[in-house]
N, C-alpha and C positions, 0 to 999 in steps of 0.2 A: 456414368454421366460425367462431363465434363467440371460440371461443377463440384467433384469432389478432385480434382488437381490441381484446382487454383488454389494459393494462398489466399487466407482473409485479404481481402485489397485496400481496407481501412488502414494504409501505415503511415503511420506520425513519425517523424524521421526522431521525435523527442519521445516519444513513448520508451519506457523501460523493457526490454525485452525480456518474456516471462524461460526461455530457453537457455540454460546456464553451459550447453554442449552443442555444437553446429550439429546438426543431423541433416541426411538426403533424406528429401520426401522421395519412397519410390511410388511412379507411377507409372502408366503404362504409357509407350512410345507414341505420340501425334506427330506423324511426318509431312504431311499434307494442312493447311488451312482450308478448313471448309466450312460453308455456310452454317450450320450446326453449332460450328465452335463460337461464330461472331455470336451467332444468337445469345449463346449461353453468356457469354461475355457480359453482354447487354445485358440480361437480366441481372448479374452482380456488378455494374457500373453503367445505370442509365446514358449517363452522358455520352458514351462512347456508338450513340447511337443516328448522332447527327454524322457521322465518316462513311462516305458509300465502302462496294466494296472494293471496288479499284482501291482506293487507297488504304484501306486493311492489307490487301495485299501487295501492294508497294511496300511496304513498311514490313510486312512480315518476308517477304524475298530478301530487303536490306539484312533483318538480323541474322535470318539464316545465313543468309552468304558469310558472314561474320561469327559465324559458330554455336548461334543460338538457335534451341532444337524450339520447337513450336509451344511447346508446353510453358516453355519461358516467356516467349513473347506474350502468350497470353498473360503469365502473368505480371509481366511489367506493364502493357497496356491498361489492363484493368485497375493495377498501383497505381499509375499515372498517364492518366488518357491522352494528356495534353500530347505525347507523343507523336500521335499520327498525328499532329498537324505537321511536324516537321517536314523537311524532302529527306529522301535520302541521304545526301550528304551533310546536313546537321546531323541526324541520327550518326553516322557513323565519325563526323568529330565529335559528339558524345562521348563515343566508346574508345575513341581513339586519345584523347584526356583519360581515360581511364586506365588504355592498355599502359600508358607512362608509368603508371605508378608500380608495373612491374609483379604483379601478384601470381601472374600466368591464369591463361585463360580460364579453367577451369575453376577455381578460385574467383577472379571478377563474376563469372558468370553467375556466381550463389552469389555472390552479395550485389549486383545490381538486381538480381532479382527477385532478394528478399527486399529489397530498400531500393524500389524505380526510381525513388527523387532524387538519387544521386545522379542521376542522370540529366539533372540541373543544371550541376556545377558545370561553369563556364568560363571561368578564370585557370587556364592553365597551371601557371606559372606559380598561382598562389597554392592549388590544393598541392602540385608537384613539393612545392616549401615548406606545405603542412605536413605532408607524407614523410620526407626530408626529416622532421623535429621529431615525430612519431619514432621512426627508424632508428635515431638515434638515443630514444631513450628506452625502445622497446627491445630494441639489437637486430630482430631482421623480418622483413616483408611480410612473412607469415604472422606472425604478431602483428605487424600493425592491420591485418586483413582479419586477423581476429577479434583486436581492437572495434575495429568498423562493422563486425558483423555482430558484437556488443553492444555497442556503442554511436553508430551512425550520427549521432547529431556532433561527435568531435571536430567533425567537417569545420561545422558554422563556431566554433570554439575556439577562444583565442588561447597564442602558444603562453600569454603567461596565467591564464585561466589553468590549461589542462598541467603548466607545471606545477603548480602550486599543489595541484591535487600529486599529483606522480610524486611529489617529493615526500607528500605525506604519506602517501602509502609505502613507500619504500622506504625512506628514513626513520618515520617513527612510528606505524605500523610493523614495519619492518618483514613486509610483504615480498615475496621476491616475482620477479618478471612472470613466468609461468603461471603461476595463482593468478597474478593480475589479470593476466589476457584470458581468461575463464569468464570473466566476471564484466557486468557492466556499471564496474565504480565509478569511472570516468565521464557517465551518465548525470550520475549527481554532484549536486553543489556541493563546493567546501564546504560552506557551513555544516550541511545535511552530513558530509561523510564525518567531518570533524566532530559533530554533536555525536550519531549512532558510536563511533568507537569510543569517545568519554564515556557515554554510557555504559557501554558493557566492561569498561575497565573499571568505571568506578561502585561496578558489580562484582567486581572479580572475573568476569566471564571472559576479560581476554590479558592474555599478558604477553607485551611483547617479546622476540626471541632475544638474547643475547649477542651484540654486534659480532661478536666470531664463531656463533651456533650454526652446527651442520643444517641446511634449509631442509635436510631430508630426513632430520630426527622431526619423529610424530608428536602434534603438540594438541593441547585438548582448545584450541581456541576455534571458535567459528572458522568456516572459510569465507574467503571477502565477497563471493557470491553470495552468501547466506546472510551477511550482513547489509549487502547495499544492491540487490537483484529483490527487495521484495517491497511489501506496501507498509508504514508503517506501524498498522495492523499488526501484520505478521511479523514482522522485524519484533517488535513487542512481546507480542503471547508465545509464537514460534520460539525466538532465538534468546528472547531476553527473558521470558517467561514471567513478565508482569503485564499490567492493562494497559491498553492504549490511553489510558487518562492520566496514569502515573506517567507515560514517556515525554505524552503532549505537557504534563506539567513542570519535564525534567526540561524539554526544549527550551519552557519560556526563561525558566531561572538560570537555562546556561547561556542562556539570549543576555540577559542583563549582567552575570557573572563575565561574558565575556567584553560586554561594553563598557562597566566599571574599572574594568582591567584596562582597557585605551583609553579611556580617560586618563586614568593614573597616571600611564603612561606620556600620555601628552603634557598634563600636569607636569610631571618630572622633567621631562625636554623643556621644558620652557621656563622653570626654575633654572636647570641649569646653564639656560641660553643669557638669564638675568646675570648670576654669577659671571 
């Protein structure tokens, strides 16, 4: 049945993705679009049921032509229906803002079609500038396409949002690149990431490495997947191995620990602005 090759088509580009290693779905080959497949379609995305089928397959000939096998387009339509309203030639400057960022086709083709709503973005020149800041602090394409298939909402994320976070996790984390692009840290909030690792440090559960430590000596700390890929439920009982009432209790007192602290701080700048 067709309905078991589709991905869920529920995707929140901000949902944390539960998948901490890219895996192929294998399925079996749909080469042809046929009336069966729309149908099924429809049953897991009513709405895609106002498009005759000329225009299904208009839009399915586009992606093919462009290298996507049938099983994909299914499930980018069903991710994001809005799709077939396009013509032809928006669909493929879609794809063609994508092919920029260089990832090779095989590569783009998993992650538009885990994540259809990238297929959004319509500012060339900014996501090419996003990709651009990625690259440079991830080092190369593949990483940031691992990033993205992590992480997807980095898209809509400003660059001094996600640096802020990158600085923390490499500087005083002291994570290195590879770990990172595993995981979908870059998903959550400074706060949220800055809170969980106080946490487990002021457990003992994580200790940072030594600024000149081989990244490749084994170390008993969580990995950053495990830390910020889960709910925090599970971050809790799972990793931290107390109640989720004890951590919801540690959040609120590092809430105020850390706003007494800018106070202070402001306080003190403004003393010594008086001076």
């Amino acid at each position: 049945m067709l309905r078991k090759l589709l991905f869920n088509t529920q995707v929140v580009l901000k949902q944390q993705p539960t998948l901490h290693h890219i895996r192929h779905l294998a399925t079996p080959k749909i080469l042809q679009l046929e009336q069966i497949h729309i149908d099924e379609a429809i049953k897991i995305e009513p709405t895609l049921s106002i498009y005759s089928a000329e225009i299904w397959r208009r839009a399915h000939q586009t992606f093919q032509n462009h290298g996507l096998e049938t099983v994909n387009f299914l499930r980018i339509v069903t991710g994001n229906p809005a799709i077939l309203k396009r013509t032809p030639d928006k669909i493929i400057s879609s794809l063609e803002i994508w092919r920029a960022c260089q990832f090779g086709e095989n590569l783009l083709h998993l992650l538009l079609t885990k994540y259809p709503e990238l297929l959004d973005v319509s500012d060339h020149h900014q996501l090419l500038s996003h990709i651009g800041f990625l690259k440079s602090r991830v080092s190369t394409s593949k990483n940031v396409w691992k990033c993205l298939m992590n992480s997807p909402d980095l898209i809509a994320q400003s660059e001094e949002s996600v640096e802020e976070k990158l600085n923390f996790i490499i500087d005083v984390m002291r994570i290195e690149v590879p770990e990172l692009v595993k995981s979908a840290a870059l998903t959550l909030s400074f706060e949220e990431l800055q809170c969980r690792h106080e946490f487990l440090v002021r457990l003992g559960l994580f200790k940072p490495r030594p600024p000149k430590a081989d990244p490749n000596e084994p170390t008993t700390n969580p990995k950053l997947y495990q830390i910020t890929d889960t709910s925090e439920k599970s971050f809790a009982t799972k990793i931290c191995h107390v109640t989720l009432p004890e951590y919801e209790a540690f959040k609120d007192l590092y809430a105020k620990e850390l706003e007494q602290k800018s106070r202070r701080k402001e306080e003190d700048e403004f003393s010594d602005d008086d001076d």
